[in-house]
C-alpha positions in Angstrom: 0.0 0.0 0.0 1.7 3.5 -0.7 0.8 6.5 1.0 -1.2 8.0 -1.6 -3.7 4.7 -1.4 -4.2 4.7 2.6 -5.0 8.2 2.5 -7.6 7.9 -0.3 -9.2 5.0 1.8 -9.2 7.1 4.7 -11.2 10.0 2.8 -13.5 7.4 1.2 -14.5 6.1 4.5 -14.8 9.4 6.5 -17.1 10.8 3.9 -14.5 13.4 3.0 -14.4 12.5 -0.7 -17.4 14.4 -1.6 -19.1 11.1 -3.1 -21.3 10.2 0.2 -21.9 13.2 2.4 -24.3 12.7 5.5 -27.4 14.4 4.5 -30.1 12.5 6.4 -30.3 10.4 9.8 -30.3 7.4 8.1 -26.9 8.6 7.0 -25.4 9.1 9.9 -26.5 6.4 11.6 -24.7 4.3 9.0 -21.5 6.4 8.7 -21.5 5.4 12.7 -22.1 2.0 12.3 -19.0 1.9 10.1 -16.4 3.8 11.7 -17.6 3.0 15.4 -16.2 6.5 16.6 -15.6 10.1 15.6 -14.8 13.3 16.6 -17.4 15.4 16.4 -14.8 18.7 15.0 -11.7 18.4 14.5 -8.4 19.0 17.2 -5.3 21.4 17.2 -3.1 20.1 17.0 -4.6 17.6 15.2 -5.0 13.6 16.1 -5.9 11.0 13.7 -9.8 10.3 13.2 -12.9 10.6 11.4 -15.2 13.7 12.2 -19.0 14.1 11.8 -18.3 17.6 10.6 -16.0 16.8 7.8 -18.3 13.7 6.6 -21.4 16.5 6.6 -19.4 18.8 4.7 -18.1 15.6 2.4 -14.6 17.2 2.7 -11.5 17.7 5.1 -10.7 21.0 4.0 -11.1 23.9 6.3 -13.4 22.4 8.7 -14.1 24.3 11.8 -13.0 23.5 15.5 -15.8 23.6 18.2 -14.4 27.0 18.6 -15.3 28.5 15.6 -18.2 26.3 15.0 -21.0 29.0 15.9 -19.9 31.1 12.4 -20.0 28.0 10.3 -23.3 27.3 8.8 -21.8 23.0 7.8 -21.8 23.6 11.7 -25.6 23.6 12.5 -26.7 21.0 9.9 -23.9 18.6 11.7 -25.5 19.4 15.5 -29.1 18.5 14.0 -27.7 15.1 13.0 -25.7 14.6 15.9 -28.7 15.5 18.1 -31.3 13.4 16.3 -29.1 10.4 16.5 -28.5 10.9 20.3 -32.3 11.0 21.0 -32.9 7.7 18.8 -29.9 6.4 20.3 -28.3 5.7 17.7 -25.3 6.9 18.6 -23.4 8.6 22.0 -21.6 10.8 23.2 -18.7 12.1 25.7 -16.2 14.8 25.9 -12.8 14.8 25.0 -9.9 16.1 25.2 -11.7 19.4 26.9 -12.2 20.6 23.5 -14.6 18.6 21.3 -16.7 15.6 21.8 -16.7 11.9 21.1 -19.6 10.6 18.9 -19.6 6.3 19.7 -22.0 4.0 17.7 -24.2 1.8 19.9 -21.8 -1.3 19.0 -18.5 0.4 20.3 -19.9 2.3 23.0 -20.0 -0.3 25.8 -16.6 -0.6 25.5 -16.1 2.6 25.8 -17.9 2.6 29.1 -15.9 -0.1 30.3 -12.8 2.4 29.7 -14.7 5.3 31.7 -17.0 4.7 33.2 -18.4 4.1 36.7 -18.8 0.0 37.4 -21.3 1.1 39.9 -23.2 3.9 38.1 -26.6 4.2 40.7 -24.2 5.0 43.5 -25.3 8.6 45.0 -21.5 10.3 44.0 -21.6 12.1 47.7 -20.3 8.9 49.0 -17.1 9.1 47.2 -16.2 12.8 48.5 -12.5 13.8 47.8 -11.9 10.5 46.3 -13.7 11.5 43.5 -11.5 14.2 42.5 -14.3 16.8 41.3 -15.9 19.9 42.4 -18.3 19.9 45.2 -20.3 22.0 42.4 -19.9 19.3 40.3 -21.0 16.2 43.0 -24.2 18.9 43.8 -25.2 19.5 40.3 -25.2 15.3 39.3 -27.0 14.7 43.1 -29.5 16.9 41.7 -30.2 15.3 38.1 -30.0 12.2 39.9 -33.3 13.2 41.7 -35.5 15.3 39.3 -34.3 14.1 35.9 -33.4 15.6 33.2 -32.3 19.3 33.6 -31.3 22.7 31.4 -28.5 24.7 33.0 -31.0 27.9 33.8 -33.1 25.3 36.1 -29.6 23.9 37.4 -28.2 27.0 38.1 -31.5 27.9 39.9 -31.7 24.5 42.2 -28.6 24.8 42.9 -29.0 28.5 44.6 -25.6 30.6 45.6 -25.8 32.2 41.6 -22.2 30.2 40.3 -21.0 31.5 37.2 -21.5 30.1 34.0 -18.2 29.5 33.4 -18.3 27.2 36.9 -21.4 25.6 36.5 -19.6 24.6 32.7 -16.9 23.0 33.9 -19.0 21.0 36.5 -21.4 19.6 33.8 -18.0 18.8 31.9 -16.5 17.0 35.0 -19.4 14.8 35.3 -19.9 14.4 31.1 -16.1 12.9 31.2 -16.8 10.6 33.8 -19.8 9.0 31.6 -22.1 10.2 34.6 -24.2 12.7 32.6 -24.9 13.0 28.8 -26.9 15.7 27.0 -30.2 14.2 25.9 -32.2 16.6 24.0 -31.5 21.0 22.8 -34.5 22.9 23.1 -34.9 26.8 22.2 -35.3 29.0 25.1 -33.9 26.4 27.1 -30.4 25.0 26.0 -29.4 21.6 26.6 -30.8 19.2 29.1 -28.7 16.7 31.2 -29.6 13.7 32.5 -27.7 10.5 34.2 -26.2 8.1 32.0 -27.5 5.2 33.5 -30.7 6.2 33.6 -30.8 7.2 30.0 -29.1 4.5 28.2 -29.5 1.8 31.0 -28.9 -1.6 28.8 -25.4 0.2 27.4 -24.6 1.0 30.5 -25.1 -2.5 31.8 -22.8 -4.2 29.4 -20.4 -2.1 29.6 -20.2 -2.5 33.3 -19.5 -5.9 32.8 -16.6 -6.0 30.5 -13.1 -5.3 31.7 -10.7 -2.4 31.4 -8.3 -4.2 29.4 -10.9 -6.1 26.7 -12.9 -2.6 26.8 -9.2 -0.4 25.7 -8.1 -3.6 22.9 -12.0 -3.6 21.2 -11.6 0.3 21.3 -8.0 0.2 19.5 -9.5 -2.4 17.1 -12.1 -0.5 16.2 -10.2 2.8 16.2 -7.8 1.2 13.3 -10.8 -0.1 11.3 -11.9 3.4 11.4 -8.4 4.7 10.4 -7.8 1.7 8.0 -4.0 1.9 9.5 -1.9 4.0 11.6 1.5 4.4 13.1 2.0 3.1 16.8 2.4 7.1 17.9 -0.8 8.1 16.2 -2.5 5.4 17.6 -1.1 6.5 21.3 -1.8 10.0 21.1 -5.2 9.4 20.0 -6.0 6.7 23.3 -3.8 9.1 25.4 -7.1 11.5 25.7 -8.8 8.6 27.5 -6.1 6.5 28.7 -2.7 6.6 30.5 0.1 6.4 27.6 1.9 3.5 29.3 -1.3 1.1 29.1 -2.4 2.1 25.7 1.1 0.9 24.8 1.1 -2.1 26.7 -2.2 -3.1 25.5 -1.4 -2.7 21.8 1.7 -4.8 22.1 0.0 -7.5 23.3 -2.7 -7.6 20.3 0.4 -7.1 18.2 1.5 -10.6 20.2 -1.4 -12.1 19.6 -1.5 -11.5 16.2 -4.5 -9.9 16.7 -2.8 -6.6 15.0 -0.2 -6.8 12.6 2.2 -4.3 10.7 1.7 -3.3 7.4 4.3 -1.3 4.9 3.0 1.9 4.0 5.6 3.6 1.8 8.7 3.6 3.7 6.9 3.6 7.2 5.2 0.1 9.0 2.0 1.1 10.4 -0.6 -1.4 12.5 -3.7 -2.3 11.3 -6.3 -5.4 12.3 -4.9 -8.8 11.0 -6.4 -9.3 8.0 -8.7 -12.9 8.1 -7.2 -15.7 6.2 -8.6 -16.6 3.0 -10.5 -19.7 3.2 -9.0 -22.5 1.7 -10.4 -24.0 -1.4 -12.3 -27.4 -1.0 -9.9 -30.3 -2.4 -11.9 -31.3 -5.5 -13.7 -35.2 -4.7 -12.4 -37.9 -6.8 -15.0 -39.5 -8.9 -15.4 -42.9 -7.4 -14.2 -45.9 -9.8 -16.9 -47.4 -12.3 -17.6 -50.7 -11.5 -16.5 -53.6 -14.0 -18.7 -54.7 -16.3 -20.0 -51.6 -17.3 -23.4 -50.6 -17.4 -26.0 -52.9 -16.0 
């Protein structure tokens, strides 16, 4: 494979080559099903993956950042999407990297839960205090969707009493959003977007992914990462985990499915790159001998 033909691959199967653009949810929920994740805009700098921006606009070129999405009209066509498919369920999502978000197909996302989520999701998160390592805003703000459902950040703000900032009451609702405790469920004008607890609104994904472990959740992730990426260098594929993992067990994890065969290195120009192990070709079936004819002929 030379360089020229991994990255034409890539564009095909991100929707960037202007052939398939996502124009309906029907789209999107099968642009999901086949990459398994995506960021929603893109990164800077920039890490290696598919976004839902850049297969709405059905190109990579000049795409907008979450930044500078509110004076980018491909911007609110991609949000619709994104939001229709999180109501239908169809797809989730979670932050990342503090910048953009995560957008997981229903296949892939339990294992994503196993990564980062809470094995014990119910659990009222007072109980945890400082072990938690989050805002006492943020442990108030979840106590309270816990008990009345989903809520908009005015009626947070207001439950909450004391007046905290916008800016504060953003970065609790992000705290709890990384830690797959909250997710936004619905955008209404006048109102903004509501919250409400994972578990309680995707309670069967939630279940399964409490029951698989760290380490099969982080390999089916990197798996599916690669058939998203169709290939990628060992670095690429650590910088991209690195937003949700530690570096050292990102690496450990991919070098055991490269032991396993699992994963396997592929030339790419002058550089070897990992991608999943291609299946072996079935063998053909050994043709059957005729059996002998008798003697004598025919009867």
């Amino acid at each position: 494979m030379t360089e020229l033909e991994l990255h034409q691959q890539r564009r095909a199967r991100w929707r960037q080559d202007g052939a398939r653009p996502l124009r309906s949810v029907a789209d999107a929920a099968e642009f999901m099903a086949e990459v398994g994740m995506c960021l929603m805009y893109p990164l800077h700098p920039p890490v290696l993956a598919p976004t839902f921006i850049g297969a709405c606009a059905g190109t990579s070129e000049d795409l907008p950042t979450a930044q500078q999405a509110f004076r980018d009209p491909r911007a609110a066509q991609a949000k619709e999407l994104m939001l229709r498919l999180l109501r239908s369920r169809q797809a989730y999502e979670a932050g990342f990297a503090g910048e953009t978000s995560l957008l997981l197909s229903e296949e892939t996302f339990p294992y994503f839960y196993a990564l980062v989520g809470d094995r014990n999701p119910k659990r009222d998160i007072r109980e945890l205090g400082e072990r938690e390592k989050s805002s006492q805003l943020a442990r108030d703000a979840y106590a309270l969707i816990q008990q009345q459902g989903p809520l908009c950040k005015r009626r947070l703000a207001e439950l909450l009493g004391g007046a905290p900032s916008e800016a504060a009451l953003d970065r609790a609702l992000g705290e709890m959003w990384a830690r797959l405790r909250i997710t936004r469920v619905d955008y209404r004008p006048g109102e903004g977007i509501f919250w409400d607890a994972l578990y309680r609104w995707a309670p069967a994904a939630v279940q399964r992914g409490s029951g698989i472990s760290l380490v099969q959740g982080l390999s089916a992730l990197i798996s599916r990462y690669l058939d998203a990426v169709v290939a990628a260098e060992e670095v690429e594929i650590e910088a991209f985990f690195a937003h949700l993992a530690a570096r050292s067990r990102v690496r450990e994890t991919l070098h055991a499915l490269l032991a396993a065969r699992e994963l396997s290195f592929v030339a790419v120009g002058r550089k070897a790159v990992v991608w999943n192990t291609p299946a072996p070709e079935p063998r053909p079936e050994p043709r059957r001998r005729m059996a002998a004819r008798p003697a004598g002929g025919r009867r």
